[in-house]
C-alpha positions as a Markdown table, in Angstrom:
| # | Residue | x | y | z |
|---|---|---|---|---|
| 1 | Unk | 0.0 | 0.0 | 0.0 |
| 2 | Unk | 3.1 | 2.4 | 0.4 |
| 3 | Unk | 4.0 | 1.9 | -3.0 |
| 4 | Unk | 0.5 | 2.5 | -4.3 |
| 5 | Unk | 0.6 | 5.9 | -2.1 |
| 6 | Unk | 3.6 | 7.3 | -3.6 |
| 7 | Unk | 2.6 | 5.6 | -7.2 |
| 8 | Unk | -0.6 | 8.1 | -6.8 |
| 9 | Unk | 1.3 | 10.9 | -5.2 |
| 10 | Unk | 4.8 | 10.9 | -5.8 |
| 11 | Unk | 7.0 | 12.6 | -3.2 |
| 12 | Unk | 10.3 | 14.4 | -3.8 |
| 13 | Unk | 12.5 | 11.1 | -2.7 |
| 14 | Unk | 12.0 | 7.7 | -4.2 |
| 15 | Unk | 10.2 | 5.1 | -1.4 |
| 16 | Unk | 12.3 | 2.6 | -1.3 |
| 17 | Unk | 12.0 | -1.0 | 0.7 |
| 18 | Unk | 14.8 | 0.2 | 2.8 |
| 19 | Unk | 13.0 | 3.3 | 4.5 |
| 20 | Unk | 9.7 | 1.2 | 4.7 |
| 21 | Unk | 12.1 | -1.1 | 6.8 |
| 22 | Unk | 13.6 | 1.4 | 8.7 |
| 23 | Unk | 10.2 | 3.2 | 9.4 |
| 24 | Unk | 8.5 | -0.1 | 10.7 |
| 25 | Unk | 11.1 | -0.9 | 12.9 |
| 26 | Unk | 11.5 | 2.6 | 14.2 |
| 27 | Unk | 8.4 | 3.4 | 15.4 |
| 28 | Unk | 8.0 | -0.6 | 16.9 |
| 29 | Unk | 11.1 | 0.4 | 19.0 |
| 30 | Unk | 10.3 | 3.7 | 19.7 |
| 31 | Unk | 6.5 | 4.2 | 20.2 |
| 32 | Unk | 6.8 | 7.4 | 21.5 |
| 33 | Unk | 7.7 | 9.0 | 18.3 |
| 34 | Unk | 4.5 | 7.4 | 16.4 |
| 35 | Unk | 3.0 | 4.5 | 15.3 |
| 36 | Unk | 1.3 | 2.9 | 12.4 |
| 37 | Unk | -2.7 | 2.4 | 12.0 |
| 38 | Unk | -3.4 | 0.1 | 9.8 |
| 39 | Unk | -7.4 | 0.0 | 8.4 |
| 40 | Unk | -8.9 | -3.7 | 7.7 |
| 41 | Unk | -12.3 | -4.8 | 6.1 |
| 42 | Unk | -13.1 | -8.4 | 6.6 |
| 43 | Unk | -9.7 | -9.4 | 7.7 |
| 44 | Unk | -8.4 | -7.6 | 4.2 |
| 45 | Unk | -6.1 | -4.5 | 4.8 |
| 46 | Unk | -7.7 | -1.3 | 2.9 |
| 47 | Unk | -5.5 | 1.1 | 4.0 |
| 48 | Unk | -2.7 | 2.4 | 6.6 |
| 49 | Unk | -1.8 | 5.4 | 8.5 |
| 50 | Unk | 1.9 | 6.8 | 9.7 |
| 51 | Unk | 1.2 | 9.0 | 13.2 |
| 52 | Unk | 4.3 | 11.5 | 14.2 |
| 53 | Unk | 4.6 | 13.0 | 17.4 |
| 54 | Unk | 6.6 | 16.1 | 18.0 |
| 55 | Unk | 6.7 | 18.4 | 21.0 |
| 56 | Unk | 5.6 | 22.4 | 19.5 |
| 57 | Unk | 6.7 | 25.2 | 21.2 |
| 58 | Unk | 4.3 | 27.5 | 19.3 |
| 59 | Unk | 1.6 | 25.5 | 20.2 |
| 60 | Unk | 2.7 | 24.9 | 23.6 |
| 61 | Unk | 1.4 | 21.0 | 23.2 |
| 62 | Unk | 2.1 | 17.9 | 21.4 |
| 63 | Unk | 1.3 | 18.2 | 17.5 |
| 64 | Unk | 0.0 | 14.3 | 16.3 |
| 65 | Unk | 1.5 | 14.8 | 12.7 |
| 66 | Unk | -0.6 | 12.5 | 10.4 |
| 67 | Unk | 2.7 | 11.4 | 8.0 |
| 68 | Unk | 1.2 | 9.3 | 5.7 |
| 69 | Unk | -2.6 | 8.6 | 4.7 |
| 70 | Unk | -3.8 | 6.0 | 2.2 |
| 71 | Unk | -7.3 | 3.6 | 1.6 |
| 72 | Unk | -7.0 | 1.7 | -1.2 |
| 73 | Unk | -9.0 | 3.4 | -4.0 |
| 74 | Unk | -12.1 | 1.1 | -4.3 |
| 75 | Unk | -12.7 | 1.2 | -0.4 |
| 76 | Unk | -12.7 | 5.5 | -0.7 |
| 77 | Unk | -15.3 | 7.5 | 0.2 |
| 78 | Unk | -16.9 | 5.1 | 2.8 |
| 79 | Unk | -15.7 | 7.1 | 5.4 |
| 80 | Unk | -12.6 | 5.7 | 6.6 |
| 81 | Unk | -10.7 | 8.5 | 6.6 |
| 82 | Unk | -13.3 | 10.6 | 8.6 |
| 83 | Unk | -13.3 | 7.3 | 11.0 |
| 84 | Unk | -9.8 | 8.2 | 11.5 |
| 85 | Unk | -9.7 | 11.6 | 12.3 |
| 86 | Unk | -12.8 | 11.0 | 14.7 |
| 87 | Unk | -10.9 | 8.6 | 16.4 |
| 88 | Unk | -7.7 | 10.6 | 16.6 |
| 89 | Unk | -9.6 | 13.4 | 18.7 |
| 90 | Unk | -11.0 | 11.6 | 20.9 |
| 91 | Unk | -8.0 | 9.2 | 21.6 |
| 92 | Unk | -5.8 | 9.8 | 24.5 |
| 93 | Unk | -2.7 | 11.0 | 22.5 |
| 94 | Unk | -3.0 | 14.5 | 24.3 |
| 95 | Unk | -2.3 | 16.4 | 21.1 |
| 96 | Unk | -3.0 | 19.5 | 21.1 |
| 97 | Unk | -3.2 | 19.8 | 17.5 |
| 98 | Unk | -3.3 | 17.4 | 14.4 |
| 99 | Unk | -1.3 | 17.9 | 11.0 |
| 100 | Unk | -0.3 | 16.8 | 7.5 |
| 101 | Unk | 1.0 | 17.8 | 4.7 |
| 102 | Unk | -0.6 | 17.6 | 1.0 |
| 103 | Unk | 1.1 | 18.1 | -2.5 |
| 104 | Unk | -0.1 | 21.3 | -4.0 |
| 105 | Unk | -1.9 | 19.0 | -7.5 |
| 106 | Unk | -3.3 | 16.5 | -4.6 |
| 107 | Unk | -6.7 | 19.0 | -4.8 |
| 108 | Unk | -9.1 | 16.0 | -3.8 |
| 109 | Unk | -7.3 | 15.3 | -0.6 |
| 110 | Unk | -7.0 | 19.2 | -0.4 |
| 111 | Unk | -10.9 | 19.9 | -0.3 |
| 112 | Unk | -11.8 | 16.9 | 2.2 |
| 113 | Unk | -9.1 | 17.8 | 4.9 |
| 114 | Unk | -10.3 | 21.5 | 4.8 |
| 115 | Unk | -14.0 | 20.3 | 5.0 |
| 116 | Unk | -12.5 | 18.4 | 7.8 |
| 117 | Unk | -11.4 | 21.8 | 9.6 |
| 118 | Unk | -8.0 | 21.7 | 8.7 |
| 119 | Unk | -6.6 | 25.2 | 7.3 |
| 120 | Unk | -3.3 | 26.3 | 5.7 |
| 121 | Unk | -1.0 | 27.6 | 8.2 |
| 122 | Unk | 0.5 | 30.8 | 8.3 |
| 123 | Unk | 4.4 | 29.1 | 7.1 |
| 124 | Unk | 5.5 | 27.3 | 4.6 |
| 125 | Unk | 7.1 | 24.1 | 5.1 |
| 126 | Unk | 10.7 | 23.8 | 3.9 |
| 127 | Unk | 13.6 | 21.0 | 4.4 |
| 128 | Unk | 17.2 | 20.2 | 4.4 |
| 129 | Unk | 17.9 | 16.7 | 4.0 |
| 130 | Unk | 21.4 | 16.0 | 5.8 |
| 131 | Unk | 23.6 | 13.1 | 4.1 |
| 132 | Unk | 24.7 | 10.4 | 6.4 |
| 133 | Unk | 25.0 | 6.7 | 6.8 |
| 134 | Unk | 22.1 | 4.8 | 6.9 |
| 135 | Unk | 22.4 | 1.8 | 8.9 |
């Protein structure tokens, strides 16, 4: 399903089986940085979820960053998604915000998440990657 998420949407870096590796076993060894959801219909997975937690000093609060987001296309528009973020605010993550990120073409995913409350912010997001070894 991460391949069919960055097949639809593709991001700046190349996914490869490596970072899907390291990600996995990241967040299993470390569940205070995030976790994965993953989304099943009659024992079928339909769909997965990457959660990020940071600490923000702006918001004076934990910010539950919602990294990745993907339901299979046939099983869209049932409400999964919404299921999510319904569960998200009432779970006890004590976030005091939720965010994500969208590609500017991505105009579908656009108009749900701002029907869903969530706005632009005031920044812009940039990013330095930093070479070093992976291990």
């Amino acid at each position: 399903m991460m391949y069919g998420l960055y097949r639809e949407d593709p991001a700046t870096k190349k996914i490869t089986d490596r970072n899907i590796s390291r990600t996995v076993r990241e967040l299993r060894s470390n569940p205070a940085k995030g976790n994965i959801l993953v989304f099943e219909q009659e024992r079928a997975l339909i769909g997965y979820a990457i959660l990020i937690f940071y600490w923000s000093n702006e918001y004076g609060g934990d910010i539950l960053h919602v990294d990745e987001l993907y339901v299979k296309p046939e099983h869209r528009g049932r409400g999964i998604a919404t299921c999510l973020f319904k569960q998200l605010l009432k779970a006890k993550y004590g976030a005091v915000a939720l965010q994500l990120e969208v590609t500017p073409r991505n105009t579908r995913a656009m108009r749900y998440y701002c029907k869903k409350g969530f706005r632009k912010s005031r920044n812009d997001h940039l990013i330095l990657t930093v070479a070093r070894k992976v291990r």
